[in-house]
ZAMAR-216488 format. One record per atom (N, C-alpha, C): atom name; x negated, y, z; residue number from 1. Coordinates in Angstrom, 2 decimals. Layout:
N
  atome        X        Y        Z  num
     CA        X        Y        Z  NUM
...
END
This chain:
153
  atome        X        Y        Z  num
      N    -0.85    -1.19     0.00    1
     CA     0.00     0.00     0.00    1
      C    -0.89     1.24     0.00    1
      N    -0.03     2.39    -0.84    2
     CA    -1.19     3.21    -1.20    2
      C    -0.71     4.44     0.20    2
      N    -1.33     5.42     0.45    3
     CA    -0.74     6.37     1.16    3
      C    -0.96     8.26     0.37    3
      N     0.04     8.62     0.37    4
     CA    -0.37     9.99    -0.38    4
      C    -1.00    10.98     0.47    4
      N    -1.79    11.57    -0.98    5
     CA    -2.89    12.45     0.28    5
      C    -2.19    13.59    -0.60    5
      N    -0.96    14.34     0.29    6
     CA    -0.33    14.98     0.45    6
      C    -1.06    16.88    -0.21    6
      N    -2.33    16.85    -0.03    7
     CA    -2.82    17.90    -0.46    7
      C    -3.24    17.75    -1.79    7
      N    -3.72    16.81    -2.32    8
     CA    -4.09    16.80    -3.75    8
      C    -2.88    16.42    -4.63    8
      N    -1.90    15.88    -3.90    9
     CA    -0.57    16.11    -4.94    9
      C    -0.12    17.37    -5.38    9
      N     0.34    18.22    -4.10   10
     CA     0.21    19.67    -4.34   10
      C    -0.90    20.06    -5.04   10
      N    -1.52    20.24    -5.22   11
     CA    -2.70    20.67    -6.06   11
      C    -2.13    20.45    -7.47   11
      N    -1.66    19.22    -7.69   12
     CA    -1.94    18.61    -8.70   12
      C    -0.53    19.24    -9.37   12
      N     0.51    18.86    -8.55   13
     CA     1.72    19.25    -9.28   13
      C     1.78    21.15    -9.50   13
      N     1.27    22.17    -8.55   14
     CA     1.04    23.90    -8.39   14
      C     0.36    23.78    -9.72   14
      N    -0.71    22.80   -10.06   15
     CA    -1.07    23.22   -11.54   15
      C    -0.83    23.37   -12.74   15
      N     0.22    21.61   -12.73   16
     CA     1.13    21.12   -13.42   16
      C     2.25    21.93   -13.54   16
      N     3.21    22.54   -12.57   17
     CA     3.79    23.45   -12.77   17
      C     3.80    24.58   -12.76   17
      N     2.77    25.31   -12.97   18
     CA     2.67    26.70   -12.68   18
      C     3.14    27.56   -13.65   18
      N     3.87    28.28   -13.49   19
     CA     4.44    29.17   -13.96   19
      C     5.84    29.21   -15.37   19
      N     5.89    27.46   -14.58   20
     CA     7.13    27.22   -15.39   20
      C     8.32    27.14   -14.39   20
      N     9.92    27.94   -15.00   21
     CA    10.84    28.37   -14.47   21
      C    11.73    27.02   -14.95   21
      N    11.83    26.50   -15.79   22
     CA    12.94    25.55   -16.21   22
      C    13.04    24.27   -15.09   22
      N    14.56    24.12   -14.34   23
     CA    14.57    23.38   -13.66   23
      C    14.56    21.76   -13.86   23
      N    14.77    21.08   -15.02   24
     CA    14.84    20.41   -15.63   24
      C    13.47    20.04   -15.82   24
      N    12.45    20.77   -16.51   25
     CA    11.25    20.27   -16.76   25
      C    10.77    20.43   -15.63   25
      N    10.79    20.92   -14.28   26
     CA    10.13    21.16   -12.71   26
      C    10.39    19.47   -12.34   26
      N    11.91    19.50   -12.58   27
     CA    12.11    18.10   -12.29   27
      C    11.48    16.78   -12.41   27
      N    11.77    16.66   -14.05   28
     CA    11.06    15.69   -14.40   28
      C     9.43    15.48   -14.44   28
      N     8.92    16.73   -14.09   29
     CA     7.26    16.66   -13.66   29
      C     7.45    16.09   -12.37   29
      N     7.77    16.98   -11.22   30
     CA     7.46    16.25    -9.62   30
      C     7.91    14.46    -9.69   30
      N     9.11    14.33   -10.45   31
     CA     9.67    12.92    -9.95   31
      C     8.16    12.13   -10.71   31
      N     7.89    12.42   -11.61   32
     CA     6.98    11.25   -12.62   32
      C     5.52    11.61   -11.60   32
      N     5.31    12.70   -11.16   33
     CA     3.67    12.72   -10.49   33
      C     4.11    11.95    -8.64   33
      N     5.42    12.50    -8.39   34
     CA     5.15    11.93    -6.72   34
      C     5.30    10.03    -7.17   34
      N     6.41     9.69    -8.09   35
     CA     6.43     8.87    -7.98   35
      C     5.43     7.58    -8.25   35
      N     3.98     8.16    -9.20   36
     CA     2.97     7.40    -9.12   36
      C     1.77     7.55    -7.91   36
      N     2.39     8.14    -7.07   37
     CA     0.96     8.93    -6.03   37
      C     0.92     7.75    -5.17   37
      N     2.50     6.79    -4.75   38
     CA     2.16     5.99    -3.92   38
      C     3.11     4.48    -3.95   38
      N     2.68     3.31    -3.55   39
     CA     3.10     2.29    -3.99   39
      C     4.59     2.08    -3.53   39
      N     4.80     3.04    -2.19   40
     CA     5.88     2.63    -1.25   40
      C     7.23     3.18    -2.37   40
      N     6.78     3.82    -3.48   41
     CA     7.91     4.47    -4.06   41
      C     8.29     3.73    -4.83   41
      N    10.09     3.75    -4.96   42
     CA     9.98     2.37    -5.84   42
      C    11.29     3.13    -6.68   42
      N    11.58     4.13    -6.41   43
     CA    12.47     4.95    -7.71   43
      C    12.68     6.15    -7.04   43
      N    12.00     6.98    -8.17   44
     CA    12.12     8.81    -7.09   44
      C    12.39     9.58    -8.43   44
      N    13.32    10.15    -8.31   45
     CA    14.01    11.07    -8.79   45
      C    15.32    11.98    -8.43   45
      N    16.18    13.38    -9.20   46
     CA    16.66    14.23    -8.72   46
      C    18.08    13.49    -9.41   46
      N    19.05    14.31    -8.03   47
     CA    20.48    14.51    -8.48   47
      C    20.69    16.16    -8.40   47
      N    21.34    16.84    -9.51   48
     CA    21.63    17.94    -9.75   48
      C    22.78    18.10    -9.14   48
      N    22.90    19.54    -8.32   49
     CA    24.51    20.29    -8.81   49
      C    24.90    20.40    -9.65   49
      N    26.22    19.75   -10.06   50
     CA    26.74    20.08   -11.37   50
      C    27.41    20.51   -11.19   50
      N    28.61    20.55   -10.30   51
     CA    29.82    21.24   -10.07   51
      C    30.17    21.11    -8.38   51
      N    31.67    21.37    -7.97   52
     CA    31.56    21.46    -6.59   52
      C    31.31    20.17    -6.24   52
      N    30.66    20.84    -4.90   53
     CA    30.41    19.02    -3.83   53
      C    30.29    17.50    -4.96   53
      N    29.68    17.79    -6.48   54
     CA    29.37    16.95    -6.99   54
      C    27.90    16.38    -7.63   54
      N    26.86    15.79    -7.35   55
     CA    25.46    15.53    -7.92   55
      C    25.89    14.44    -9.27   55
      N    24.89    14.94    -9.87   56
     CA    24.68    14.27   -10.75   56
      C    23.30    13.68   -11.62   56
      N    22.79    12.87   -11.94   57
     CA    21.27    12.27   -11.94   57
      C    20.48    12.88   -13.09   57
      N    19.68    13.29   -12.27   58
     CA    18.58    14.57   -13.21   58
      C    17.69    12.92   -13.52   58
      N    16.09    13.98   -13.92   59
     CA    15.09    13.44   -14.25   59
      C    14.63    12.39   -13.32   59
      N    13.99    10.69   -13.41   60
     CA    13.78    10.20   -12.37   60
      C    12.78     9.07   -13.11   60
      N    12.16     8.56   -12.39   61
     CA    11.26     7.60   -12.52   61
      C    11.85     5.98   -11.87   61
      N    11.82     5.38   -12.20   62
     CA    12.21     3.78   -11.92   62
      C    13.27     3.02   -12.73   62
      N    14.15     1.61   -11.81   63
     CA    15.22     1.75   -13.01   63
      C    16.29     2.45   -12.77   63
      N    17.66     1.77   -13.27   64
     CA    18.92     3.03   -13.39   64
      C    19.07     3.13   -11.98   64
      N    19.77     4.42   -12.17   65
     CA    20.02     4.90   -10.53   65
      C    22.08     5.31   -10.73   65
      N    22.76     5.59   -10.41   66
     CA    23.93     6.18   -10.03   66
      C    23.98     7.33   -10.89   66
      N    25.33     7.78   -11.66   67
     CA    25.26     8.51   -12.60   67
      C    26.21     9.97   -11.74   67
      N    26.79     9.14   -10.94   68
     CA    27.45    10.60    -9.92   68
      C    27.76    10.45    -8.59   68
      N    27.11    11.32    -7.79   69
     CA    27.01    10.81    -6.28   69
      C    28.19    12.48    -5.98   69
      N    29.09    12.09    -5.26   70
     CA    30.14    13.49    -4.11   70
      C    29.05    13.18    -3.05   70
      N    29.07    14.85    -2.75   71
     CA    28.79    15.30    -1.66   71
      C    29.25    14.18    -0.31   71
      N    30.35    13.61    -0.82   72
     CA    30.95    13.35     0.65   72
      C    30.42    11.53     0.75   72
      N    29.50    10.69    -0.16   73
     CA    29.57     9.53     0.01   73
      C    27.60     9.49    -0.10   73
      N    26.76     8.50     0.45   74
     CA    25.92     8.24     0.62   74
      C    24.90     9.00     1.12   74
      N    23.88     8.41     1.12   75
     CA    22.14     9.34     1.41   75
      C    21.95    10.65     1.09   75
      N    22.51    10.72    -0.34   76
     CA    22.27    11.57    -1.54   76
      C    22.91    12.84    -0.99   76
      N    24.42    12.62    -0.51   77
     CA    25.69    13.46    -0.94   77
      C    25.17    13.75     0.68   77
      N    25.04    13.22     1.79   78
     CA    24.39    13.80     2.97   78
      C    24.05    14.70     3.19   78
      N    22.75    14.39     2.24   79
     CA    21.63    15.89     2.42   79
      C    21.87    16.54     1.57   79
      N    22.77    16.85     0.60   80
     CA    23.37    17.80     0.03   80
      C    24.32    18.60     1.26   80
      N    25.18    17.79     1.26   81
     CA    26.10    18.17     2.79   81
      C    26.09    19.07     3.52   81
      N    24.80    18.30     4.21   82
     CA    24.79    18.87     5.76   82
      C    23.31    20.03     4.98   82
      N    22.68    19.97     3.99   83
     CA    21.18    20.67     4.14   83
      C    19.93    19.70     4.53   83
      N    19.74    18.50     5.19   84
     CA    19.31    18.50     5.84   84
      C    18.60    17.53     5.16   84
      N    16.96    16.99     5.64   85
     CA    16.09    15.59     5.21   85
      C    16.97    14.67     5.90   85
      N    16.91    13.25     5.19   86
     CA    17.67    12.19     5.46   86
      C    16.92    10.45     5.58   86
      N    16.39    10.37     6.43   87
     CA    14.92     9.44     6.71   87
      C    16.01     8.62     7.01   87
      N    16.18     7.08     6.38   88
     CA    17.02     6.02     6.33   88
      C    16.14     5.21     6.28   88
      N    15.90     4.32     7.41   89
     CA    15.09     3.07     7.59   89
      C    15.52     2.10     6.95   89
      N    16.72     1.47     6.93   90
     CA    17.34     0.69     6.72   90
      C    18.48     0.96     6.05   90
      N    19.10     1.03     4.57   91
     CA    19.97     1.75     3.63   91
      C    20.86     0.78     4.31   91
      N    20.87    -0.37     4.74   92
     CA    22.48    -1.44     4.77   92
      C    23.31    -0.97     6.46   92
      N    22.18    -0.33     7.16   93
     CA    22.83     0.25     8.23   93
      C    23.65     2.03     8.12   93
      N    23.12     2.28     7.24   94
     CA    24.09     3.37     6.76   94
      C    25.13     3.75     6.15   94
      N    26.41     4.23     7.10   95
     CA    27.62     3.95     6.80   95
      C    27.71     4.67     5.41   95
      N    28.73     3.99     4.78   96
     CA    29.04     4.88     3.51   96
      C    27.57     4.54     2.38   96
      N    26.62     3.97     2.76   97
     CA    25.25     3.94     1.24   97
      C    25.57     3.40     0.45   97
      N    25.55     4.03    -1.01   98
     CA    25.80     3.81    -2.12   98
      C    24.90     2.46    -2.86   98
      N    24.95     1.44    -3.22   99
     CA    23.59     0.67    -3.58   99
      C    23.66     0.77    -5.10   99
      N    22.80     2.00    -5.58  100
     CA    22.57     2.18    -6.46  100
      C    21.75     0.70    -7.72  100
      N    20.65     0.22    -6.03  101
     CA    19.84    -0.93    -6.92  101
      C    19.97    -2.14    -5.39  101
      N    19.86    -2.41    -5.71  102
     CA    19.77    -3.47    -4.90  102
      C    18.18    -4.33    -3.90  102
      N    17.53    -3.71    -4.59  103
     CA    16.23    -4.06    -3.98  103
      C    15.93    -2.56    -3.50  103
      N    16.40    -2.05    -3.08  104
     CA    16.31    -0.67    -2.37  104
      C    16.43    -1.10    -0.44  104
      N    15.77    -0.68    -0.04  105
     CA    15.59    -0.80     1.36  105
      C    15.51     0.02     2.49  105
      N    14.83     1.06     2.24  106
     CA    14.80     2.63     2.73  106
      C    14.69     3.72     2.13  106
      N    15.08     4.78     2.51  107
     CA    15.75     6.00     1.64  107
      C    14.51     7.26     2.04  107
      N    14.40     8.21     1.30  108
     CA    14.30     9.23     1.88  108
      C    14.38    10.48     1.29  108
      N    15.55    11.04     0.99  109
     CA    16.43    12.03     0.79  109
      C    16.43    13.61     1.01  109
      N    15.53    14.43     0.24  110
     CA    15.04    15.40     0.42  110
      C    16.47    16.97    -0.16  110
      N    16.85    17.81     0.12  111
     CA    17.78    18.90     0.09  111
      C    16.62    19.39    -1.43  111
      N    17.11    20.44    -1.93  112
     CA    16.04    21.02    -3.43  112
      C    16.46    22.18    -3.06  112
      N    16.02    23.27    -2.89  113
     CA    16.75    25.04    -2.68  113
      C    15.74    25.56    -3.81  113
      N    16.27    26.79    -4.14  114
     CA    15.27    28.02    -5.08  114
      C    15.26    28.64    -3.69  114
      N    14.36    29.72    -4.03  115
     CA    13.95    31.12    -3.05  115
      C    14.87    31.47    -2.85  115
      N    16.82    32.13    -3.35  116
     CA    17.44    32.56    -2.98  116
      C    18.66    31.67    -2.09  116
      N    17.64    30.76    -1.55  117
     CA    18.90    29.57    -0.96  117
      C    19.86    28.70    -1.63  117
      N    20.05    28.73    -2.92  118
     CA    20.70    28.15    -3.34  118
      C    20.23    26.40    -4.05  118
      N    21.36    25.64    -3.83  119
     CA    21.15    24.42    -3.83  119
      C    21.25    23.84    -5.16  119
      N    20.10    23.18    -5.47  120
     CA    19.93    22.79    -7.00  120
      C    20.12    21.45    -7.16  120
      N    19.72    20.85    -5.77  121
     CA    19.86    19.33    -5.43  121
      C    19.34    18.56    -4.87  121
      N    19.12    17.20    -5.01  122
     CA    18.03    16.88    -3.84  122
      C    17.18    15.49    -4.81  122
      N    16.38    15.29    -3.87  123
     CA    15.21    14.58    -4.30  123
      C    14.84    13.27    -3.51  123
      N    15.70    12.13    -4.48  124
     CA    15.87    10.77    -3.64  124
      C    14.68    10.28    -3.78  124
      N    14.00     9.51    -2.92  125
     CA    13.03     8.04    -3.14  125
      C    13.13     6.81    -2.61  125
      N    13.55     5.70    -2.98  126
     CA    13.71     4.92    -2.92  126
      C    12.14     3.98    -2.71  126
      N    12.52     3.17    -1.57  127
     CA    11.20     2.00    -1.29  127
      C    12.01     0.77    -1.06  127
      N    11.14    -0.71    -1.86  128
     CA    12.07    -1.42    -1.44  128
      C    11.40    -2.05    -0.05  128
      N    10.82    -1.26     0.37  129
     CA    10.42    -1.56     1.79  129
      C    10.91    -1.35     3.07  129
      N    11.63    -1.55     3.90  130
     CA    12.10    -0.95     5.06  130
      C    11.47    -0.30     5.97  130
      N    12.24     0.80     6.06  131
     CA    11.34     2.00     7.51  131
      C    10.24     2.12     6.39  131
      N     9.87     2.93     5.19  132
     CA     8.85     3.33     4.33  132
      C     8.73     4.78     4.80  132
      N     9.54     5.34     5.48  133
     CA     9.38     6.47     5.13  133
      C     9.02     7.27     6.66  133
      N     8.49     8.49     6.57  134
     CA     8.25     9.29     8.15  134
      C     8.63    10.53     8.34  134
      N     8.58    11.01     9.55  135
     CA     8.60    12.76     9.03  135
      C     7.62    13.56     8.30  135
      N     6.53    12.83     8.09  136
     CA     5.34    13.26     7.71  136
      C     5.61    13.31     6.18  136
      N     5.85    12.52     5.62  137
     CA     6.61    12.53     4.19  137
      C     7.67    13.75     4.23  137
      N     8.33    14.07     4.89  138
     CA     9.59    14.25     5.03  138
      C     8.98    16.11     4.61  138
      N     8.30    16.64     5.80  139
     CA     7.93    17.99     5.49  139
      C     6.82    18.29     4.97  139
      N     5.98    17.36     4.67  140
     CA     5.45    17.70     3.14  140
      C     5.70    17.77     2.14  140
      N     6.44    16.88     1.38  141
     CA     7.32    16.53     0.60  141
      C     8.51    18.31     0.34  141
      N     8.84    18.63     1.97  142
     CA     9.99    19.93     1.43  142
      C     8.98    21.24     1.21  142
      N     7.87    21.06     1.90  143
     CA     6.91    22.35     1.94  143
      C     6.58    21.99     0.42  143
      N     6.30    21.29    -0.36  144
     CA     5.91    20.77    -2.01  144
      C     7.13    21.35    -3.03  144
      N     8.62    20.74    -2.55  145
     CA     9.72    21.45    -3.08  145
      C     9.79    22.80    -3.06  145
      N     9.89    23.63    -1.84  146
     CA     9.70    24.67    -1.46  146
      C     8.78    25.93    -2.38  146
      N     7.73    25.43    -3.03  147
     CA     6.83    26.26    -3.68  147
      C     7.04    26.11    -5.00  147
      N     7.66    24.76    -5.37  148
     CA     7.67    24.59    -6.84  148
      C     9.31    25.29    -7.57  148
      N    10.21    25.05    -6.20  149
     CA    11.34    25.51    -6.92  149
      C    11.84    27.14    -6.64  149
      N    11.04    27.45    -5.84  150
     CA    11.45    28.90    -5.36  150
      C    11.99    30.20    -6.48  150
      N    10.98    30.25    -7.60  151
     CA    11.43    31.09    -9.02  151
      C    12.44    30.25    -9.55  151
      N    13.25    29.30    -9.46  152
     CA    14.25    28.76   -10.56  152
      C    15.45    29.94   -10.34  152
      N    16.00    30.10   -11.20  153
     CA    17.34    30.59   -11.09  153
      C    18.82    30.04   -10.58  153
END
């Protein structure tokens, strides 16, 4: 198992994205660079706002994922929800989880904001490992979001 060294991703992706505004291509860069940085990831990619209290599946790395998650049902629609990171050890103990794949095991469910607060979506990863995930992931991972999506509109 690999572990991400959390500073040279940033590095890597601030370069990769620098000074591009399109949310779409922001997207599909972070999901394809976090998701090779480490082994525990086993499908990481975005669900968009599309409309109210509705996501819908942006750019992502692994296989198929869920084509529309409500606000009001799983991991996803959670941390849309409430705002908040969503560290799921165990996806089969969480009421309401969607099983997008089935060899999915632990979650970890990141909120997406621009600079003016507004919610663009969030940023699932899937491990089929249980308990893969920490807080340490958790606010690096939003401090990484945080810089890359801040100029989107």
């Amino acid at each position: 198992m690999t572990t991400v060294n959390y500073d040279d991703l940033g590095k890597q992706l601030r370069a990769l994205t620098e000074g591009e505004r399109d949310t779409i291509s922001l997207m599909a860069t972070v999901s394809c660079e976090i998701h090779a940085a480490d082994d525990r990831f086993d499908w990481t990619g975005f669900y968009r706002v599309t409309g109210p209290q509705m996501l819908k599946i942006g750019p992502y790395q692994g296989g198929h994922g869920c084509l529309l998650i409500p606000f009001s049902k799983g991991v996803c629609g959670a941390a849309a929800r409430t705002g908040l990171a969503q560290i799921v050890d165990d996806v089969e103990a969480f009421p309401g989880h969607i099983a997008c794949s089935s060899s999915t095991r632990s979650e970890l469910v990141l909120p997406v904001w621009n600079g003016k607060q507004r919610l663009l979506g969030v940023l699932d990863i899937d491990s089929d490992q249980p308990g893969a995930f920490d807080n340490s992931d958790a606010t690096a991972l939003t401090a990484l979001l945080r810089d890359i999506f801040q100029d989107v509109a």
